[in-house]
N, C-alpha and C positions, 0 to 999 in steps of 0.2 A: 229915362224910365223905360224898361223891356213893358213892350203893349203886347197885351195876350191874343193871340193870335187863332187860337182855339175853341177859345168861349163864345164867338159870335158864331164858329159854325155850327156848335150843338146849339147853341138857342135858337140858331134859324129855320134847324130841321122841327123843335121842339113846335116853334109858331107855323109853321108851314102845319106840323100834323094837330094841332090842337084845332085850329081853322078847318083843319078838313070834315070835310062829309061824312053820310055811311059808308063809302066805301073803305074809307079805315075807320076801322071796328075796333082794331086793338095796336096798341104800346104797351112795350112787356120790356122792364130793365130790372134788372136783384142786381145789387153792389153789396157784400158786406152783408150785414142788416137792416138794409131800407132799401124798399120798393119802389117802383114805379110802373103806374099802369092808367091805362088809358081803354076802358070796354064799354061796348054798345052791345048790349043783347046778345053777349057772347055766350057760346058754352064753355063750361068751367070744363070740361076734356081741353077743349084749345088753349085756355091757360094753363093749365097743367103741362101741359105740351111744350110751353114756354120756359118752365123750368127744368125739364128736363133737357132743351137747349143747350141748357146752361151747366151740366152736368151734373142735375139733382136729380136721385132716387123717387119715382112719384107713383104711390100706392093710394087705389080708390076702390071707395065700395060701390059697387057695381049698382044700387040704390039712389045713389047720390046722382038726380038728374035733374041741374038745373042750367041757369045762363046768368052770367055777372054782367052788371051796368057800376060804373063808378070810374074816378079819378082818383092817383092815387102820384102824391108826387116829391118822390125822397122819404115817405115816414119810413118808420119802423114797421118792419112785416108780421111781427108777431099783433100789433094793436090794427095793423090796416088788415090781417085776414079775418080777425075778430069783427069785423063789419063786415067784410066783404062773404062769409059762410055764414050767417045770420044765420041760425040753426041747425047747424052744421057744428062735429066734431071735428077736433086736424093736431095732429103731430106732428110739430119739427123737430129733427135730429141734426147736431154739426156738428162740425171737425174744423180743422184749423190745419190749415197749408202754413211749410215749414219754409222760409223765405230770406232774404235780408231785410225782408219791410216788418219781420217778426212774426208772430203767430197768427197771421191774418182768419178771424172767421169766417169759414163757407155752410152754407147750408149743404149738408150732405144729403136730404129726405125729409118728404113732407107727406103725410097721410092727413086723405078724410074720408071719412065716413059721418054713417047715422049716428044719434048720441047712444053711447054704449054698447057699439059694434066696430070695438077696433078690430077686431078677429077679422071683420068681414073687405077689409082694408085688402086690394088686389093689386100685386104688382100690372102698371099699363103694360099693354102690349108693345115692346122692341120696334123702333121703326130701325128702317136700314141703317147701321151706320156705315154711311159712305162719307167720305169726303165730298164736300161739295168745292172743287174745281174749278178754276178759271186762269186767265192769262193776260198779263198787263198787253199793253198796246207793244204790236210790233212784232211779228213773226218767229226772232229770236228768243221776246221776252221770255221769262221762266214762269211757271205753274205755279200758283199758291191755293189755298183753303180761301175762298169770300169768306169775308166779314170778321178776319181774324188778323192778331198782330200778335208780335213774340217781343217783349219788352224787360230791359233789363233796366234797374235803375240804378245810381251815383250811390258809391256807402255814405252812411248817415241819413238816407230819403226815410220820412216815417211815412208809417203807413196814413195819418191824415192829410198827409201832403199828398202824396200819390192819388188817394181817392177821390180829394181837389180835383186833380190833374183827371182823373177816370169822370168825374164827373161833365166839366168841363167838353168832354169829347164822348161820353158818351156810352163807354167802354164797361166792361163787369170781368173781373178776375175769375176764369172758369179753373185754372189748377196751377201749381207750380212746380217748377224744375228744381229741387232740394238740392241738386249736384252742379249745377250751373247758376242757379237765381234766378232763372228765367220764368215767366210768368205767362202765361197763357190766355191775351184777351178777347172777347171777343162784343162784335157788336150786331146792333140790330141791320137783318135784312138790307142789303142794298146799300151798306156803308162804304162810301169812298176808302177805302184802305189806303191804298197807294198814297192819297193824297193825305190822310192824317198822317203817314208815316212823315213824311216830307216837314211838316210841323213840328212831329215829335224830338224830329235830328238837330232843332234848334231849342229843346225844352231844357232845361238848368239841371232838371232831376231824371233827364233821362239817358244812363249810359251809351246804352246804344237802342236799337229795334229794327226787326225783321219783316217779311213779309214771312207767313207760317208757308216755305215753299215745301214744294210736292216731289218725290222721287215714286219711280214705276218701276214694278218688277218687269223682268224677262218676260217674253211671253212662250205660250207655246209646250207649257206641261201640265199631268193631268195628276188626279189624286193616284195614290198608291194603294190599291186596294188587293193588287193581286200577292200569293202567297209567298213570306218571307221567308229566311232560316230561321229556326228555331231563337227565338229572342232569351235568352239565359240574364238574371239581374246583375250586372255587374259587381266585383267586387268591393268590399263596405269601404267608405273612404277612396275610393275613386273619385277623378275630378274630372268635372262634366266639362263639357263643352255646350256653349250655348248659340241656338240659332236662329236670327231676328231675322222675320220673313214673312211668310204669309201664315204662319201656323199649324196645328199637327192636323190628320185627319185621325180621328179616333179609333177609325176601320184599320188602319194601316199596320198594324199590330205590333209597335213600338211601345206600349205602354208600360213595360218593362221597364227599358231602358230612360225611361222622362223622370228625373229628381224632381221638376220644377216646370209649373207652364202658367202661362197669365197672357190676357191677350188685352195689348195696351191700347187696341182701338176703343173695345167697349169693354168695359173692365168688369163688368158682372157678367158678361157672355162665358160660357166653357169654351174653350179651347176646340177650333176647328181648325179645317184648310179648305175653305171653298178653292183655291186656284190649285194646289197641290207642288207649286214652285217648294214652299216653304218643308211638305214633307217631303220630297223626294232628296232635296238640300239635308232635310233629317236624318234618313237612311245614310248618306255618305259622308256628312260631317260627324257621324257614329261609329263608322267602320262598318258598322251590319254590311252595308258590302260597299265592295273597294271599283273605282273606275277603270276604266280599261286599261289594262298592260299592269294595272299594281290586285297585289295580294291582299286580301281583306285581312284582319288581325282582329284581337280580341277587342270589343265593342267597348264605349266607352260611354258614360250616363250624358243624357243631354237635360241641356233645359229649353225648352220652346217657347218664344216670345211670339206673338205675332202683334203686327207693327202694321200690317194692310190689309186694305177693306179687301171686297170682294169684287174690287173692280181692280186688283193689284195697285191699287197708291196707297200711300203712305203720308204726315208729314211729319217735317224735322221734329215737331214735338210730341208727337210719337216713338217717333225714334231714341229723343232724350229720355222720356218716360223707359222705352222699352232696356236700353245700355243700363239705364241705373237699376230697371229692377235684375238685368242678367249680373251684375257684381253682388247685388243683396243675396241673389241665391246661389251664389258658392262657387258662379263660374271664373275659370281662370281663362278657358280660351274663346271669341267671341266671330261668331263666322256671318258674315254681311257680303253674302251673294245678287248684291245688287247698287245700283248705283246712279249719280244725276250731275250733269255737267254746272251745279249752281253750286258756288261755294255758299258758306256760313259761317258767321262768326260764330255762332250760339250752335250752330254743330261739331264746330272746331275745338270749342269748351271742354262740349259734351263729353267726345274722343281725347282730350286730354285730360279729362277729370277721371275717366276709367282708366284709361293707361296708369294714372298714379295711383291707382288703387291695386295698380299688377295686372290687370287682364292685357292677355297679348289678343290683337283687334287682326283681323283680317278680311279682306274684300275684296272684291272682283273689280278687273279695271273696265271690264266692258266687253262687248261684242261688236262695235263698228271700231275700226282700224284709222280712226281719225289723229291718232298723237296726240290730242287733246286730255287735258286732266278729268278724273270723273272722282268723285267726291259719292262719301269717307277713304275712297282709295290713297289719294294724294295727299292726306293728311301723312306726317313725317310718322304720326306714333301709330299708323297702319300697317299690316303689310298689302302692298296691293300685288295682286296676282293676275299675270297674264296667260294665256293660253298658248301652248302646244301639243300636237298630235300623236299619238299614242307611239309614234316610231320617233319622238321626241322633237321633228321641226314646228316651226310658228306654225300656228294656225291664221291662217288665212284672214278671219273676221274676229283677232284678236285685236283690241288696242294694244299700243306700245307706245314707248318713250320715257323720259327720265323718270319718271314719277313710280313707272314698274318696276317691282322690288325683285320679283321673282316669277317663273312661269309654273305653270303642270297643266297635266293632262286634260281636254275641255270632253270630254265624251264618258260617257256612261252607258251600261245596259243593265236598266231599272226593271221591276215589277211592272210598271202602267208602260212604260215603252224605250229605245233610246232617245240619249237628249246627248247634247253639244253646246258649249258656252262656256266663260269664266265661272257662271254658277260653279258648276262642275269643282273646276282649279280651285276655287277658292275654298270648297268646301273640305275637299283635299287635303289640300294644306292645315285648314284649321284640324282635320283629324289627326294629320301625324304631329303638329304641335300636343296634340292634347292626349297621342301616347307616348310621347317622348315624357311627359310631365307623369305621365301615370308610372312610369318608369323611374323616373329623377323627382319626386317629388318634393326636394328642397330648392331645384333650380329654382332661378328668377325670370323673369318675363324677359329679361334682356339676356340672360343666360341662352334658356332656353330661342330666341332668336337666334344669337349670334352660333347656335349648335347647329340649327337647320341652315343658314349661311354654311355651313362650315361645310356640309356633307352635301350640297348639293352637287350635281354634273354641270359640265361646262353649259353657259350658254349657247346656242343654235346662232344669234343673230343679236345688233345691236338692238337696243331699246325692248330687251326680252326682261331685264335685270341679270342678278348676280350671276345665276344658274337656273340648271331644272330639276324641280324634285322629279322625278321619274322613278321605277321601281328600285334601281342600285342606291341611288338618294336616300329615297326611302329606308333600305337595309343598313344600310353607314350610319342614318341617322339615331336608329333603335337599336343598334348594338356600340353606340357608344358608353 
C-alpha cells in the first residue's frame, strides 16, 4: 500500500499554527470554493489582501472598517463570508480556468461594502507586483518565485482528485496554462517548495512539476521618450510581430503601430515599461528604426506583452501566459530578447505549442561567451541569434556554439541612447522575418525560416550558426 507522504506534512504545519499564539493572527487558503481562515482581531483590508494573493479582483467601500476573528476550515466561502461580514454586503464573481482537470472554478472578484452601496465598492489600491525571488541552496542553484509550483497532471486526473492532492499539501490553483495544462500553484508564506516538489515527483496523478523559475532581463537601457520618425498606421492586414519583454512605454510614441498589448504580470495594469529594455526591443523589432549598418524599411504592427516586473524578472508562467496570449492576438513572429541558463519542461511545451500554431519564435542567445545553452534559445523550434559587429565579425561578448542558429548585428543608436547585446540581433531578425511575411503572406513558419537560411552571408567563425543576416542578407531576403 503507497503511504501518503504529503498529508502529515500539511497537518503538521496546520497543528504547529492552530497552537500558535498572537503572533499568528492570520491563515488565509481559497481552493475552489471553500475557504480556509484562521483570524484574531484582524483587519478585513489584510484579508482582503489575501485574496488578492491569490489572484482575486478585491473591491471595498472605503466605509467598511472593521477587524475579523474566526475559524474557518474547508467550508464553503459563500455561507463562511455570510458570518464572517455580519452586516456587511459582498459580491462574488467567477470564472472557470480552462485545463485538463476541466472547468475548474476560480473566484475572479469579491466586493463589499455597506448594505445598498454597491456603487461605493473601490477597486484596492495595486501593491507592487514584483516577483518575489529566491534561490535553492548552492551558488549555481536557479532563481524561482517563493511559494509557488508549476504542476502538470497524468490525463484522466479529475479535478476532485487533484484538490485531494492540493488539499493535502496545502496548495490553491491561482490560473492555468490553456496551451500547455499547466497549472499555477501557489502556497502560504514560507512554504518549503523545493521540498514538496520532491514529494510531488513520486505522486500517481502528478505528470511532472516545476519549480516557477525566474529569467532577467539585460540590463542597462532606458525608456524611449526622445522624438521618433513620424509613426504612419500600418497597412490593414499587416502581420504584427510580437515582443514579450518588459513592456511599452506609452510616451514612446509607438501607439500607432501596437494592434495588441496586455501585460501578463498584472493583467488589469495598462501597458507600461518601467525598465525600457522591452520598448527600445519595440522600436527595432518594428523597423521604426533599423540597427547599425541595416536600412530601416517600412514598419510593421506590433503586439506588446510584457512578461516582467519592474525589477526586470520574469517567471516561466508568465512567459506561458505571455506566448499564448501573443498567438491569440494575431502574431505570426515572436521576438524574446532575453534569456536563462535553466531549462523547462513546461517551457519547452510552451515553445512547442506556439510553434504549432505557426509562430516563428526567436531569441537571443546571450551576452556572456560562455558556449553554454541559454533557454528559449536552444529550444529546436527557436531561432537563437548570436551577435556580430556592424562590420560583420563576432562580437566579443556574444555566446556561441551549437545551439546558435544564426548571428546579426548587436548595436543600435536609439532615441534614449546606444545599446549593444543580442537584444539587438534578436530583435533584428524577428523584423526581417516579419517583413518577409508581410511580403509572402501565404509562406509558412518553416518556409519563411528556411528563406532567411537561404539568403543569409557567410558565417565569420564557428559556432556563430548558419550565416549573418547583415544589410546584403537583409536585401536578398526581401527581394525574394
Amino acid at each position: 500500500m503507497r503511504k501518503n507522504l504529503l498529508k502529515p506534512l500539511f497537518l503538521a504545519f496546520w497543528a504547529v499554527f492552530w497552537a500558535a499564539g498572537p503572533a499568528e493572527a492570520l491563515f488565509f487558503r481559497l481552493e475552489g470554493d471553500r475557504l480556509w481562515l484562521q483570524a484574531r482581531e484582524t483587519p478585513l483590508s489584510d484579508i482582503l489582501d489575501q485574496f488578492s494573493r491569490v489572484g482575486v479582483e478585491v473591491r471595498l467601500d472605503p466605509a467598511v472598517q472593521s477587524t475579523v476573528t474566526g475559524a474557518i476550515r474547508g467550508e464553503d466561502i459563500d455561507s463562511s463570508l455570510e458570518a464572517l461580514l455580519e452586516g456587511y454586503d459582498y459580491l462574488l464573481t467567477w470564472k472557470r480556468l480552462p485545463g485538463p482537470l476541466g472547468r475548474v472554478p476560480k473566484l475572479k472578484e469579491i466586493q463589499v461594502f455597506l448594505p445598498g452601496h454597491a456603487s461605493e465598492a473601490k477597486p484596492r489600491p495595486k501593491k507592487s507586483a514584483k516577483f518575489e525571488v529566491t534561490r535553492g541552496v548552492g551558488g549555481a542553484a536557479p532563481e524561482f518565485v517563493k511559494d509557488e509550483l508549476l504542476v502538470g497532471v497524468r490525463p484522466g486526473t479529475a479535478y476532485a482528485q487533484f484538490q485531494s492532492l492540493l488539499d493535502q499539501i496545502g496548495g490553491m490553483i491561482v490560473e492555468a496554462d490553456a496551451a500547455t495544462g499547466v497549472y499555477l500553484i501557489r502556497f502560504p508564506p514560507g512554504t518549503n517548495v523545493e521540498a514538496l516538489l520532491a514529494q510531488l515527483a513520486r505522486n500517481p496523478l502528478v505528470a511532472h512539476a516545476e519549480l516557477n523559475y525566474v529569467a532577467r532581463l539585460p540590463s542597462g537601457f532606458a525608456a524611449g521618450r526622445a522624438a521618433l520618425p513620424a509613426v504612419a498606421p500600418p497597412a490593414d492586414g499587416s502581420i504584427p510581430v510580437a515582443v514579450l519583454d518588459s513592456g511599452l512605454d506609452p510616451a514612446a510614441g509607438l501607439g500607432p503601430l501596437v494592434s495588441a498589448g496586455w501585460d501578463a504580470v498584472a493583467p488589469e495594469r495598462a501597458l507600461a515599461d518601467p525598465d525600457g529594455h522591452g520598448t527600445q526591443m519595440a522600436i527595432l523589432a518594428s523597423g521604426l528604426l533599423a540597427a547599425d549598418g541595416l536600412a530601416a524599411a517600412a514598419a510593421v504592427p506590433l503586439v506588446s506583452v510584457r512578461a516582467f516586473d519592474e525589477e526586470g524578472q520574469t517567471s516561466n508562467f508568465a512567459i506561458l501566459q505571455a506566448l499564448a496570449y501573443a498567438a491569440k492576438a494575431g502574431a505570426k513572429v515572436v521576438n524574446m530578447s532575453w534569456g536563462s541558463g535553466t531549462d523547462s519542461e513546461f517551457l519547452r511545451a510552451a515553445v512547442q505549442a506556439a510553434a504549432g500554431q505557426g509562430l516563428l519564435l526567436v531569441a537571443a542567445a546571450g551576452n556572456e561567451p560562455t558556449g553554454q545553452a541559454v533557454y528559449p534559445a536552444a529550444y529546436p523550434e527557436v531561432i537563437a541569434v548570436g551577435g556580430t559587429t556592424a562590420d560583420g565579425q563576432p562580437w566579443a561578448n556574444s555566446n556561441s556554439g551549437a545551439f546558435v542558429d544564426l548571428s546579426a548585428v548587436v548595436s543600435a543608436t536609439l532615441p534614449a541612447g546606444s545599446y549593444v547585446g543580442t537584444s539587438i540581433s534578436s530583435a533584428v531578425v524577428a523584423n526581417a522575418l516579419a517583413q518577409y511575411l508581410n511580403r509572402h503572406p501565404d509562406a509558412t513558419a518553416a518556409q519563411a525560416r528556411a528563406a532567411l537560411v537561404a539568403a543569409l552571408s557567410p558565417a565569420p567563425a564557428a559556432g556563430t550558426g548558419a550565416g549573418v543576416l547583415d544589410a546584403a542578407a537583409l536585401q536578398r531576403l526581401l527581394e525574394l
